[in-house]
Every structure is written in C-alpha cells, then in structure tokens.
TIPA-949802 format. One line per 5 residues: number of its first residue (from 1); their letters; for each residue x, y, z of C-alpha. Coordinates in steps of 0.05 Angstrom, whole numbers, plus 32768, in hexadecimal, padded with zeros to 4 digits. Layout:
N
NUM	a	X:Y:Z  ...
***
This chain:
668
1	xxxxx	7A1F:81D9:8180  7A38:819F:8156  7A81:8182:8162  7AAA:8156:812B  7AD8:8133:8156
6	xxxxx	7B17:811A:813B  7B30:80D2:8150  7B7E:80C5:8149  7B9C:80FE:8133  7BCF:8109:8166
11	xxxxx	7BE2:80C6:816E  7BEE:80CB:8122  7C15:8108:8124  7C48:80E5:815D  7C4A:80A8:812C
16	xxxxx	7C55:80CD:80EC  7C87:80FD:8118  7CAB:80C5:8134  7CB8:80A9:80F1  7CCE:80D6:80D0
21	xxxxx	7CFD:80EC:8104  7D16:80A3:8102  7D1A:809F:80B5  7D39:80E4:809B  7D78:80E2:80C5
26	xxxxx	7D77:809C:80B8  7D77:80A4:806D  7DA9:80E4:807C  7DDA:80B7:80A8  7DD7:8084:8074
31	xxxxx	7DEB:80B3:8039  7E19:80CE:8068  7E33:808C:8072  7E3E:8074:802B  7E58:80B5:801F
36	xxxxx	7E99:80B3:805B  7EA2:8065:8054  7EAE:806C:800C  7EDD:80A3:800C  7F00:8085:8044
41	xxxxx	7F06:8042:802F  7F1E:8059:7FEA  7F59:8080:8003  7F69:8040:8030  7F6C:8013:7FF9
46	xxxxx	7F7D:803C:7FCE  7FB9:8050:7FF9  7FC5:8007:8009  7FC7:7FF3:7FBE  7FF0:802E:7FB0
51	xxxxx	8023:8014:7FE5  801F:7FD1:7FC4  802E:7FE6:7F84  8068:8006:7F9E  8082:7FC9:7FB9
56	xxxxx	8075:7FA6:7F79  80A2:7FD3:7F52  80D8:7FD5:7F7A  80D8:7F7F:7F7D  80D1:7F8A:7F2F
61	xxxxx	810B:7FB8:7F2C  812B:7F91:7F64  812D:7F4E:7F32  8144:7F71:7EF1  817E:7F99:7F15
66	xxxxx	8193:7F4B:7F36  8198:7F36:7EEB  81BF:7F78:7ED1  81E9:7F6C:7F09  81F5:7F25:7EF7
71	xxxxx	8200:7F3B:7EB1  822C:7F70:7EC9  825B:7F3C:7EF6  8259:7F06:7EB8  8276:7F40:7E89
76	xxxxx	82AF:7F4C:7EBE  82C7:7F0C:7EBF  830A:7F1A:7EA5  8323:7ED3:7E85  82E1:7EAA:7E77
81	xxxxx	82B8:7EEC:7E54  82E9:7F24:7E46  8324:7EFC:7E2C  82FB:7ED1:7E02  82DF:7F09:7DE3
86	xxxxx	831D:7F38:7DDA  8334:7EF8:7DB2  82FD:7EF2:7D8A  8306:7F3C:7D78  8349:7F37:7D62
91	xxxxx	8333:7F15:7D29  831B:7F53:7D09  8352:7F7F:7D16  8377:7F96:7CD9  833B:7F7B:7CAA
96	xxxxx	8306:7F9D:7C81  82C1:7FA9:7C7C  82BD:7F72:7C4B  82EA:7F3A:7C6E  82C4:7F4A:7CAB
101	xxxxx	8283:7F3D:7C8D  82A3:7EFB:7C6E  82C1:7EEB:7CC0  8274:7EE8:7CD2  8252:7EC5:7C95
106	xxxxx	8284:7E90:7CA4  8263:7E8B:7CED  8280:7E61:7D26  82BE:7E42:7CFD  82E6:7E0E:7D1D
111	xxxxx	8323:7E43:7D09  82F8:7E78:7D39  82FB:7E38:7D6A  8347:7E33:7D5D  8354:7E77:7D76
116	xxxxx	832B:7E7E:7DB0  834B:7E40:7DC7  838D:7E55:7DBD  8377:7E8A:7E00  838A:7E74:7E48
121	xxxxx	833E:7E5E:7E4C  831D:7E37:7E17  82DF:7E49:7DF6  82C3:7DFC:7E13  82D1:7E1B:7E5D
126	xxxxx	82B0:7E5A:7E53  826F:7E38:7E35  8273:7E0B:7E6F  8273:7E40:7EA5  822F:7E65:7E80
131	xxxxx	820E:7E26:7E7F  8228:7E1C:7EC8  8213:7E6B:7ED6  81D1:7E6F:7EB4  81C0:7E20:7EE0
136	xxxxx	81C1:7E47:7F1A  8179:7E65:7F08  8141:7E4C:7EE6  8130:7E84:7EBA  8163:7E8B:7E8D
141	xxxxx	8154:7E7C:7E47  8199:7E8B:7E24  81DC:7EAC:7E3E  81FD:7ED1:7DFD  8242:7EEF:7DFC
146	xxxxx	8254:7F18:7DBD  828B:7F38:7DA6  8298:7F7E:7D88  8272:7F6D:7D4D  8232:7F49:7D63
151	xxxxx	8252:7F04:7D51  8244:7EC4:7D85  8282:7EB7:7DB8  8262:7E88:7DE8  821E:7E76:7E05
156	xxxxx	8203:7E3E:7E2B  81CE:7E30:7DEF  81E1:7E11:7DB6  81A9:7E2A:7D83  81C7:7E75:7D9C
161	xxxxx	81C8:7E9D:7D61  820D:7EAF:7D41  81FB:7EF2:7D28  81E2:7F22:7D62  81FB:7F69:7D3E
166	xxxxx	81B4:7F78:7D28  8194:7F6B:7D66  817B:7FA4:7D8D  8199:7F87:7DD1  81D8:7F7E:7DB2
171	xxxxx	81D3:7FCA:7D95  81B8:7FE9:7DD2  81EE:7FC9:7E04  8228:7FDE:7DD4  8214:801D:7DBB
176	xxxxx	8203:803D:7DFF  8243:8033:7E34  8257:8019:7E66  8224:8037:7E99  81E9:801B:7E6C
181	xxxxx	81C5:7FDF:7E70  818E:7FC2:7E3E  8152:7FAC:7E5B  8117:7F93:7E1D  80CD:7F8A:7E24
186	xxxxx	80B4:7F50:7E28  80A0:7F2B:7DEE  8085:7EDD:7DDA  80C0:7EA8:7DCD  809E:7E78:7D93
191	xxxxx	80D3:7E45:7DA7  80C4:7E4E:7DE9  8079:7E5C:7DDE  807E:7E93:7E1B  8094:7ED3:7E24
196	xxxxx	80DD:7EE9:7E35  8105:7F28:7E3B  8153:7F33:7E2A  8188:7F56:7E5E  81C2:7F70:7E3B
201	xxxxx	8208:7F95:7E54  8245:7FA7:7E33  8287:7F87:7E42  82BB:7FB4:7E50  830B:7FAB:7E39
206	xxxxx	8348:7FBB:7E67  834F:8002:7E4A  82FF:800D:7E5F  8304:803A:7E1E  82C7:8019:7DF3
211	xxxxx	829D:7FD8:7DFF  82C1:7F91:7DDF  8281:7F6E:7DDB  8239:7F6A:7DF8  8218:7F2F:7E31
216	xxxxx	81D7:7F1D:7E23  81A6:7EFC:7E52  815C:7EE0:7E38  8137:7ED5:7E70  80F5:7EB8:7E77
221	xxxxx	80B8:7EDF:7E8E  80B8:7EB5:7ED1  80EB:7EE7:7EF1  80B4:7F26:7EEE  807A:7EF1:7EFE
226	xxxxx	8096:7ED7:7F41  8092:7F21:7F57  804A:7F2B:7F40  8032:7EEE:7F4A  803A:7EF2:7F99
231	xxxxx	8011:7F32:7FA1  7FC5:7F16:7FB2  7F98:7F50:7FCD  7F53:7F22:7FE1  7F39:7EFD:7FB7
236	xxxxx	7F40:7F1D:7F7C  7F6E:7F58:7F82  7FB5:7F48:7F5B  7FEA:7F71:7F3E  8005:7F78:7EFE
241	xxxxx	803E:7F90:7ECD  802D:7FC6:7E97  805A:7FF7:7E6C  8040:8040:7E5E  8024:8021:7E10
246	xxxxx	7FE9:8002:7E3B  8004:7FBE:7E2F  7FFF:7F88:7E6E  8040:7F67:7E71  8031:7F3A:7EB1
251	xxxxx	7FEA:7F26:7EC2  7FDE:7EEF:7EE4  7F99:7EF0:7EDE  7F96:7EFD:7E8C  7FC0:7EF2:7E59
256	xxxxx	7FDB:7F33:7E35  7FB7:7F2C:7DFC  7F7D:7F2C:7E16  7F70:7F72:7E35  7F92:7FAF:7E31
261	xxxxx	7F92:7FE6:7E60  7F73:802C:7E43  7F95:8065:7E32  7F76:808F:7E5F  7F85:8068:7E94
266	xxxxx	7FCD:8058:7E7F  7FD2:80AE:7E89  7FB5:80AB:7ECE  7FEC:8075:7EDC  8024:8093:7EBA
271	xxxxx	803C:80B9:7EF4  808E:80BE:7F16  806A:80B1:7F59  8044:8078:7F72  7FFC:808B:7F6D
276	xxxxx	7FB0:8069:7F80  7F72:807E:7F55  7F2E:806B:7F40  7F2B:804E:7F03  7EE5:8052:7ECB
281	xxxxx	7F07:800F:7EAB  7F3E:7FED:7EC5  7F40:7FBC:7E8C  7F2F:7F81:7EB5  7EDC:7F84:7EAD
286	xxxxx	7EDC:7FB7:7EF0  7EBE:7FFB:7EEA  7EC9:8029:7F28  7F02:8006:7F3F  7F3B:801C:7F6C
291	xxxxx	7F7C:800A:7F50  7FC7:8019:7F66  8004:8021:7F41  8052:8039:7F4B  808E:8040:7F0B
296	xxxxx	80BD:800E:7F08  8104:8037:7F18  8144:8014:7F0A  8186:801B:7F1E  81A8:801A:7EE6
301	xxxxx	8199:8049:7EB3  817C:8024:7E71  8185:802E:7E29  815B:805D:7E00  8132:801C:7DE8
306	xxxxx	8133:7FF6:7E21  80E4:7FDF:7E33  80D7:7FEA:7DF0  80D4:8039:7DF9  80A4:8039:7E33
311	xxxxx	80A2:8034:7E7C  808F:7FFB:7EAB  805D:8005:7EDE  8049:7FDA:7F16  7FF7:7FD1:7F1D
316	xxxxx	7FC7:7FB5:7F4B  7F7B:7FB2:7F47  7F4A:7F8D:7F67  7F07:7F7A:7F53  7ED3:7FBA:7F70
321	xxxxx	7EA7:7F86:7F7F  7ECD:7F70:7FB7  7EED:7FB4:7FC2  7EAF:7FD5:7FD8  7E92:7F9A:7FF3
326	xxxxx	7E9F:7FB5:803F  7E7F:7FF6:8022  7E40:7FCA:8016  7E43:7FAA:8051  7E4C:7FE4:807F
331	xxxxx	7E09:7FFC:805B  7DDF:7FBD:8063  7DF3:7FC0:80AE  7DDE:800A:80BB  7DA0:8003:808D
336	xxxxx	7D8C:7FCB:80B1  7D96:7FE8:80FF  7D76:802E:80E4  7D3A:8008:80C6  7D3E:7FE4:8111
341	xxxxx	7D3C:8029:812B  7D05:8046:80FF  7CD7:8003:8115  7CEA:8011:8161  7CDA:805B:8161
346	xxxxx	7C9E:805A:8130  7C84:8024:8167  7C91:8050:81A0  7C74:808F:8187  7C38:8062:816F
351	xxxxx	7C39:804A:81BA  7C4B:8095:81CF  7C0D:80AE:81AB  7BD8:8081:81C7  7BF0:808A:820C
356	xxxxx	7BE4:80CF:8207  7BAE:80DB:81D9  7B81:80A5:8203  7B81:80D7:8246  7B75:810F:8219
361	xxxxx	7B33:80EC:81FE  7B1C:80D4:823B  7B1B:8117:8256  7AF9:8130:821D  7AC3:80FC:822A
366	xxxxx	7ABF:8115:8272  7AC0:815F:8255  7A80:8147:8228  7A6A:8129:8262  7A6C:8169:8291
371	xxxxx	7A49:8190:825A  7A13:815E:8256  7A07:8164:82A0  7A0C:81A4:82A1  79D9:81AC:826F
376	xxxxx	79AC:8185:82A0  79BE:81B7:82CC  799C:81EA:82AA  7957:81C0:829C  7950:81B3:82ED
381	xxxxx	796A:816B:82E7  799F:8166:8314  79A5:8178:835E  79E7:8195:8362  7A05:81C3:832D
386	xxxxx	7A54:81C1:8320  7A7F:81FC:8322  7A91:8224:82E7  7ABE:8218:82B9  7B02:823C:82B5
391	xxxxx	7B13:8266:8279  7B1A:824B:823B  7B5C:8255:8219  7B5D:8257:81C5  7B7F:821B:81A0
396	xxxxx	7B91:8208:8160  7BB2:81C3:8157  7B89:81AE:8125  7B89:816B:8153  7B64:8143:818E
401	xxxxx	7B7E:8183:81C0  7B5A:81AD:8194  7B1D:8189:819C  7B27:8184:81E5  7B28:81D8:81E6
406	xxxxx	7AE9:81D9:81C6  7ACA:81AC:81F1  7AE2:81D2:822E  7AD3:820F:8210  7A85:81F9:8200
411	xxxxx	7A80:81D9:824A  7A97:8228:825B  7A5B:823F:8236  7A31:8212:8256  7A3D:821B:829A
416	xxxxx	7A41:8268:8292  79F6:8257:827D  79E9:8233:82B4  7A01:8258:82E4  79D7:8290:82CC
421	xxxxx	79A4:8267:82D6  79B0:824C:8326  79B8:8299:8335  7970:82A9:8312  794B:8274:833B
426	xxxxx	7972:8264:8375  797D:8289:83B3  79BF:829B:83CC  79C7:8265:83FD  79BE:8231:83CE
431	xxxxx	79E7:8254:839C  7A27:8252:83C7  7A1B:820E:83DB  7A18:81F6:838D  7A4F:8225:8382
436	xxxxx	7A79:81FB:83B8  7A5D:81C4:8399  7A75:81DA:8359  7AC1:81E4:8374  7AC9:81A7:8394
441	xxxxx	7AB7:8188:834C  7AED:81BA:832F  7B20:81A2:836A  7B1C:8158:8352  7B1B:8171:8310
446	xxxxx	7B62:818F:830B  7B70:8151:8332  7B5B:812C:8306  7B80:814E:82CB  7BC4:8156:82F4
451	xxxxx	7BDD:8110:82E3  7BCB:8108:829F  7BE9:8144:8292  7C29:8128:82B4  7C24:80EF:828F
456	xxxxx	7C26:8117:8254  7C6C:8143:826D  7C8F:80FF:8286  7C87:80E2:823E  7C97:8126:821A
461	xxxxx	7CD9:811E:8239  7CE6:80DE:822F  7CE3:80F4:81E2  7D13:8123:81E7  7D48:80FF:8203
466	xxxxx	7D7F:80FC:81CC  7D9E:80C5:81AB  7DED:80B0:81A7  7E12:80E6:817E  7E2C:80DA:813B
471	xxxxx	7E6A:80FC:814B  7E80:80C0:817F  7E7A:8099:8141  7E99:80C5:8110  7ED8:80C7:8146
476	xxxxx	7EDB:807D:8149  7ED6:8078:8101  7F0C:80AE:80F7  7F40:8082:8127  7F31:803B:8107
481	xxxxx	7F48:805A:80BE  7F88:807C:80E6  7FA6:8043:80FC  7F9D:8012:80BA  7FC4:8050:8098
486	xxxxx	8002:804F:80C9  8018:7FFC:80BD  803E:8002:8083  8082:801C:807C  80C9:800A:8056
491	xxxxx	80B7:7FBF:805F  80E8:7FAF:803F  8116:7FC3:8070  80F0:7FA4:80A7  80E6:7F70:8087
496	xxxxx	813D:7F70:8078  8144:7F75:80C5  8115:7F46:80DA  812E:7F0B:80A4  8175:7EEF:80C8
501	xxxxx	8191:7EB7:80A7  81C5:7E8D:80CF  8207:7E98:80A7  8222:7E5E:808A  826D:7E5B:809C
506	xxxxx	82A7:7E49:8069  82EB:7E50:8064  82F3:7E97:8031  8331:7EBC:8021  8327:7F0A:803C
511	xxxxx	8347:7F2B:8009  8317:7F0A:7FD7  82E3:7F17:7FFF  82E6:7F66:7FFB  82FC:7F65:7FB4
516	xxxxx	82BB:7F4A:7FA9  8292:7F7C:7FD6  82B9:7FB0:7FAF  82A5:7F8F:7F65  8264:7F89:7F7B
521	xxxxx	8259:7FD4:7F92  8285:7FF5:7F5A  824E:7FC8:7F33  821A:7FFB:7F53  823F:8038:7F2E
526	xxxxx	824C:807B:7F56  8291:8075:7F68  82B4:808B:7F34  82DA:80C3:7F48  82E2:80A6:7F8C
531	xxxxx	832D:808F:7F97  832E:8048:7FAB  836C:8030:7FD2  837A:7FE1:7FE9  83AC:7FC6:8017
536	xxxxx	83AE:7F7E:8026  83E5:7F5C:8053  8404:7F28:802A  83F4:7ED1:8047  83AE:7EE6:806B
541	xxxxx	8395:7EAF:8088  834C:7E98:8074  8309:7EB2:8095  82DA:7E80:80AB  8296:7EAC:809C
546	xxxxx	825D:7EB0:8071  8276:7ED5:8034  8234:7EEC:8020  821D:7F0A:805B  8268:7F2B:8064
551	xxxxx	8264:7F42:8024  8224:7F61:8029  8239:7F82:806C  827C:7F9F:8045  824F:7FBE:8004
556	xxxxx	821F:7FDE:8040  825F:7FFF:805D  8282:800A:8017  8237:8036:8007  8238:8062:803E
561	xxxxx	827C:807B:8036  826A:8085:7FF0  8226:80B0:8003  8252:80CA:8037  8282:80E8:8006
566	xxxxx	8251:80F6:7FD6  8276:80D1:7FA0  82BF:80FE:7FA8  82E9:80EA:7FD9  831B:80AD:7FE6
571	xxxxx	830B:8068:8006  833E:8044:8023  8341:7FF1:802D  836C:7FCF:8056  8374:7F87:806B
576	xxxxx	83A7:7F78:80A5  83B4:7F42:80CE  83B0:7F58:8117  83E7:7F42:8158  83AD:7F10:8175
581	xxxxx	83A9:7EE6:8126  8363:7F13:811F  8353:7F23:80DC  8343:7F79:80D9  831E:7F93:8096
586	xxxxx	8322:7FE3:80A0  82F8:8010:806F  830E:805F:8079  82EC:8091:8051  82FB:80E2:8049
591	xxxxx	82AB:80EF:804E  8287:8120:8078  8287:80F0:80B9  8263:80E1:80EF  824F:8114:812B
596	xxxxx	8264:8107:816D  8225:80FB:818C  8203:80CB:8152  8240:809C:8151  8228:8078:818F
601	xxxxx	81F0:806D:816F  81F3:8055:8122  81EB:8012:812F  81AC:801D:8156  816C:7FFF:8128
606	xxxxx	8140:8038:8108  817B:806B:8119  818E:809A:80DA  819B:80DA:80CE  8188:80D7:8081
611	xxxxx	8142:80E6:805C  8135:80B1:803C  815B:8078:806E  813B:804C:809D  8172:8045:80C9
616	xxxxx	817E:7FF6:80C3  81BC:7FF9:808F  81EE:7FF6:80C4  81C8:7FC9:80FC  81C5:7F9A:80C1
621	xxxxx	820B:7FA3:80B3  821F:7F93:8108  81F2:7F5E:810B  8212:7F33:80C6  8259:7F48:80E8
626	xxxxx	824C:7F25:8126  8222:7EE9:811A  8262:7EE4:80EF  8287:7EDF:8133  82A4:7F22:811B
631	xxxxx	82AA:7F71:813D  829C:7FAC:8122  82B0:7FF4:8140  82AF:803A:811D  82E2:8078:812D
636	xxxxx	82C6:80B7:8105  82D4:8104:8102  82A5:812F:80E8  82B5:814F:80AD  82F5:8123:80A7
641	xxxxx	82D7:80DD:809C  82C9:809B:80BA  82EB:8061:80CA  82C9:8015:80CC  82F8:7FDB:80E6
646	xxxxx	82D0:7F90:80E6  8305:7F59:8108  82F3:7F19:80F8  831F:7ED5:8119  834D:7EB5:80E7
651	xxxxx	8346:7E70:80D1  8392:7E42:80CB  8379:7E28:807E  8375:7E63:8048  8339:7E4C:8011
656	xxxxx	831E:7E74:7FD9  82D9:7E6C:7FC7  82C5:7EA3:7F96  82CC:7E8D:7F56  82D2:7ECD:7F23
661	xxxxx	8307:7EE8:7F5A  8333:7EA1:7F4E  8328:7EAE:7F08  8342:7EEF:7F08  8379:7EDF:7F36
666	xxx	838E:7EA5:7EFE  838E:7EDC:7ECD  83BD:7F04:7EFC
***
C-alpha cells in the first residue's frame, strides 16, 4: 500500500487560524472604533462649540444692550439733550410745511445758535459733554442728537450731517416708541474705510406723549470684534458673526467679502435655540466640519428694520482637519497595537503549530517504523514479534492526524498478518512469550504517547484562554466622555462670583445714589405699572462707598421685587438717617415673599428657588454691601412681600459725584 504523506498542514492550519482570529476582530474593533470615537467626539465638540456659541451671543448682545443703554441714559439727560432739543423744536411750532422746509435748507444758522443759547445750557456745553461722553470709549465714530424733524442739534463731530430726517436710524428710532431701539447692520464707512453700525433711541418730552427727537450713535465695528475676536478653539477654530442673509459680519479670519455662508446651511443655523451640526460646507474651505451656533437675543426689542431685516447669529467652526485629528490618532494607535497583536499571535500559533505537529510526525515515523519491523516479522527476520496493534479508529482531518490514522491503521493490518503467522508456525509456548513480548512493547508504547499527547492538551488550553473584554473598555470610554460633558455651566455667573474687585471708596450723596439705581433699572423696562414711592430724609450726610458696586447691589434688589411682583405691585424707597448717624436704604415690595424656611438661606451661593437662576444674585448683592463696610438684613412674609434694609456709616462731608443727577438737580 502506497502512502502520500502530507508535511505542514496542521502547523498551517494553527497559523492561518491564528491569524485570522487576530485580524477579523481586529479589523471589527477597529471599525468599531472609528465608528464610537466619531460619534462621540462629534457630540462633545459639537456640544462644546454649541456652548461656545452661546456664550458668544450673549457677549454680542451683552455689548449692543451697554450701548442702547448708554443711548438710553444720554437721551434722559434732562438739560444738556432734552432741553436743547425741545428748543430747537419750538422753532417749528406755528409754521408750515413750506417755512419748515425753508428752517432746514437754511441748516445750522447762527439765528438756530441764538436760540439754543438763549436755554439755561448752551448749545457749546452740550457739544462739549458728547465729545466728553463719546472720549470715554474708543469706538465711537459720531454722537448725533436730532430734533423732531431729523435736523442736527449737537454732536461731537463737526462734519455731522445737518439733515438726518431721511435716514433710516433717524426713522426707525422715531417712528417706533419709546420701548424701541434701532440697531443697523453693519456696513463699510468710505471715510473711515471700515465698517460701522448706528444705535439709535428716541428722546422722550416731559408729557412722555410722543418722541422730541432721536440719539444716534455710529460705532465702529471694534465693539462686536473684541467679543469675537477672544474666542480661539485650537489652532484654528474661531467664531464668527453672521445674519440669517448668509452674510459674515465678523470674521476674523476673512474679510466679508470674501466668502459667504450657503443657504442651506444658513437654514440649519437659523434656529431660536442654540444648536451644533455637521456641516457639507461651512464656507471656510472645510467639508465635514462640526460647527456651533446660538441667536443673538436682545433686551430691548428692535425696530422692524433693525439688522437690516435679518437676525444675528453667533458661529464657531474649526478647521475638520484638526477636529478629527484625535479621531485619527486614536486609529493609528489601535491599528498599530492590533497589527502588534496580529504579529504576536500569528508567531505563536506558528510556534503553537510546530510544537505540536513535530510529536505527531515523529510518531508517525515510529508508526512506519513498527510496520516495517513488523513486516520483518512476518519474513522470519526478527527474533521477537511485537504485540498487536489496538483498533484503528476512522479519521478525517484532511491533515498530518489523518495520516497518522492511516499509518496506525496499516501497522493494524500488518500485525493482524503477522500474528497469523507466529500462531501457524510457532508453538504455544513461544507464542505467549512473543505475545508478552509484544505487550511490554505496547506498555512503553502508550508511554510513550501519554506525554505528547499532554503536551498537546496543555497548549490547547493555553489557546483558549481569553483576552481583556471590550466591554472594560467600552465602560472606560463611556466615563471619560461623561465627565468632559458636566464642566460647563452659567459661567458667567461663576465667573461674576469669582471676579471681586476691591471697591474704590468716595464720598457720594445717597439719595443720588438710588435715583440712579432706579434710572438705570426703569432703563431695563418692566415696571410700568408698578407704583414707585421715595422718601428721603432731608441734609443726609454723604456715604463713603463705591457707587458702582452699591449701585449694582440696589438694581439686583430693585429686580427681584420686580420678578417678585410680577410687574403689579408697589415698591417702596426710603432713605433715613438712623439714632447711631448710620445711613439705612430700605426697599419694601407687595410681591409674593419669601417662605419661612428659604429666608435663612438666600444669601447662600447656588441657593434659588427659580428655573432659570443660579442662585448668586443675592450673595453678589451681600458681598458688594459689605466690602462696602455696609449690612444687609431681609424681614419677609409670604404672600405679603419683602423687606431689604442695607445700613451703611455716614461720612461728616456730603459730595455728589454723578453727573446727569447734578444736572437734573440744576434743572430742579
């Protein structure tokens, strides 16, 4: 009987085995991979640009409700703006279309000069105080105050037009009420050769009926940059300004002109919420990129054609290059250690394989062997015959254990044949001593075969031991992206708390000091069917205190009793003198109160009751009251209202600081 023995098929199998039980969940755990990184690290950048885009608007809302309300206080001023321009209004009373046309063709006459002159102010002193008002910052172009018909009271630029009834600020601020303010789009300045933007209010008369004239402000472009500009997300990730016509109003990586954002993207964007997507084109050269944006919300409500008819929208992209570059780096890394792992096990199933596929041919050699012999056996060339073989058992492997069946199975034959043979010419005596003969061969035979075959169990377990689960990895995974999404929250009010300025002390008069806290939150609207009432003892001596930060603390308390009354309701003022020479400012209000068991704790940080609070209004307000060397205490009945009394020492020397209250005070 021929044999075609194989040679290294088994150790092939392991190897081929091995690897491709290395390189299919290698290929599946880095698809896998690619797969969870990418979704995960889009929703965390995506949910950190959103969150930064948020913050942008509100610092971009933030600057242009500063310059309304500086607007706002500039068109209160009762004898530098409003009497100037009640004045200048006279001249048209009693006159016609006509004659009024003829008042502004003539332009700024020195008879117009004559009458504003003839007011308790000058004109000369009101120009002085814009140019002195608009000094204070750096990005005012030109300070414009107008009168009922669009024609030039005062500014603090010469070359200011005379003529302002055709412009749209002028139109929108008096044609819309009191509650209105006019905020443009930017557009380019050829004098200026950059872009600007115009702020406009109406003034208001004594009577409150109808606007007297308009304030204008042209600001430069610098006021929405130095909020942009700030926002740096790596090394290429910036934010930007855009309205809903797809037009980029800030950039400061390209000029407007020279890209402009898709409609289809500008409708992904155009949302009331703050929102993160993945944008095809985001206009900057990036495909696939993950952008964030948030609407721009005022405070104030704006004219019809204020921005031009659109909305503004804060935006913030970065380049995807460097977005998914830990995405690309993740992969290297885990390509590189499974292709580490592939090489390791392909190498230890090679080594696997030989180690067991070199017993297995050397027994098949001694197998070949035994037949051989045995074959002898049956000629009359050897002296003693081995035992018989045991029975052969069928196999089909198709490999080297195959082979080793058939051997065994053809030494069975042989011996069989052989045997048949020592029983034909043997007696029986020297048939049982060849048949002991034969088992003491067969003894060290299975001896022989007991520890390759151990060999052969000891490394078949070894195989199966199992690797490190991916779910340990998945759960680490799973907690690193948790924690990232929990560090951001109402920074700004952090932020608020955390930033405490040392008050700088001067003499100020209190009773100017809350009229000013009340101008400056009547400014914020709301209160107008709220009954104010204001008692001040007469000769109160002066506070030595930071009027800022008091004043800030007294609009903080002056807002909750207005959200506590919800805008109906009375809020009562008064400013006494105590027995000890302390200075008392009490603020009562008739809103819902506080309960029992919360009042001990309002000034506690992160404390609130509300929705949408953060619980820091009021440990802002204690802590301005006493680095002020001041007291505050509350007394409150719920469902009656609430009582806040600050005491602050007196100073000997009264002194007035606030200029627009001495100038109403003159006009007194």
């Amino acid at each position: 009987m021929t044999l075609s023995p194989r040679t290294g098929g088994l150790q092939k199998k392991f190897f081929v085995a091995l690897l491709i039980v290395g390189i299919v969940p290698g290929i599946v755990a880095l698809v896998a991979t690619y797969l969870y990184s990418t979704n995960s690290v889009k929703h965390s950048i995506g949910s950190s640009f959103q969150e930064i885009a948020r913050s942008t608007a509100i610092r971009i809302s933030g600057a242009v409700d500063m310059e309304i309300d500086r607007a706002i206080q500039l068109a209160a001023a009762p004898v530098l703006v409003r009497r100037i321009v009640e004045l200048s209004n006279q001249r048209y009373a009693g006159k016609t279309d006509e004659e009024v046309q003829q008042l502004l063709r003539e332009g700024y006459s020195p008879k117009l000069l004559t009458q504003l002159n003839k007011g308790r102010l000058p004109v000369v002193q009101t120009i002085n105080y814009l140019m002195d008002w608009a000094h204070d910052e750096d990005h005012y172009v030109r300070v414009i105050i107008a009168d009922n018909h669009g024609a030039l009271v005062a500014s603090n630029d010469v070359h200011a037009p005379y003529l302002n009834g055709q412009e749209t600020w002028w139109q929108e601020a008096f044609d819309n009420g009191f509650d209105t303010a006019y905020v443009s789009s930017l557009h380019l300045d050829p004098q200026l050769n950059d872009y600007v933007f115009e702020i406009s209010v109406p003034i208001s008369g004594e009577d409150h009926d109808e606007p007297i004239g308009v304030v204008g402000l042209i600001l430069k472009r610098k006021v929405l940059m130095d909020t942009i500009l700030p926002i740096q997300v790596g090394e290429t990730g910036h934010g930007m300004l855009l309205d809903t016509a797809g037009t980029p109003l800030v950039c400061p990586v390209l000029p407007p002109t020279e890209h402009l954002i898709q409609h289809a993207l500008i409708n992904q964007l155009a949302q009331d919420h703050p929102v993160w997507l993945v944008a095809e084109d985001d206009a900057h050269g990036g495909h696939n990129s993950i952008i964030g944006a948030a609407p721009v919300r005022f405070s104030y409500r704006l004219s019809p054609l204020s921005l031009g008819g659109h909305r503004w929208f804060a935006f913030v992209r970065q380049q995807p290059e460097e977005t998914y570059a830990p995405i690309y780096s993740l992969l290297l890394t885990v390509g590189l250690i499974g292709f580490g792992l592939v090489v390791v096990l392909a190498s230890l199933g090679f080594g696997v394989g030989y180690t067991i596929v070199k017993p297995i041919l050397a027994l098949r050699r001694e197998a070949d062997t035994l037949r051989r012999d045995m074959l002898a056996l049956s000629s009359g060339t050897l002296s003693e015959p081995p035992a018989p073989p045991e029975p052969a058992v069928e196999i089909r492997t198709g490999d080297e254990i195959e082979d080793l069946a058939r051997t065994f199975t053809a030494m069975r034959h042989t011996l069989e044949e052989s045997l048949h043979t020592i029983h034909v010419q043997h007696d029986e005596l020297l048939r049982k001593e060849k048949l002991a003969s034969v088992g003491q061969l067969l003894a060290a035979l299975a001896h022989d075969l007991r520890n390759p075959l151990g060999v052969i169990r000891s490394s078949a377990q070894l195989v199966l031991e199992e690797q490190q689960p991916d779910a340990v990895k998945q759960e680490v995974t799973r907690y690193i992206i948790d924690e990232v999404d929990r560090l951001t929250h109402r920074i700004n009010d952090f932020l608020r708390y955390a930033r405490q300025k040392p008050p700088e002390l001067k003499p100020t008069a209190a009773e100017e000091l809350v009229q000013s806290a009340l101008w400056q939150w009547k400014a914020q609207g709301g209160h107008e069917h709220i009954a104010i009432r204001t008692h001040f003892d007469p000769h109160l001596p002066a506070l030595h205190v930071d009027p800022e930060q008091v004043k800030e603390a007294l609009v903080n308390l002056f807002i909750n009793a207005r959200e506590a009354m919800s805008g109906l309701g009375a809020l009562t003022i008064a400013v006494r003198r105590e027995q000890d020479g302390a200075i008392a400012i009490e603020i009562a209000d008739t809103g819902c109160g506080i309960p029992d068991a919360n009042v001990t704790r309002i000034f506690e940080p992160f404390f609130t009751t509300k929705e949408y609070g953060t619980g820091l209004g009021l440990t802002n307000v204690k802590r301005l009251i006493q680095d002020n060397g001041g007291t505050i205490s509350v007394h409150s009945e719920a469902g009656k209202g609430t009582r806040f009394t600050l005491r602050f020492p007196s100073e000997p020397v009264p002194s007035r600081v606030n200029y627009p209250l001495e100038l109403d005070r003159q006009a007194r």
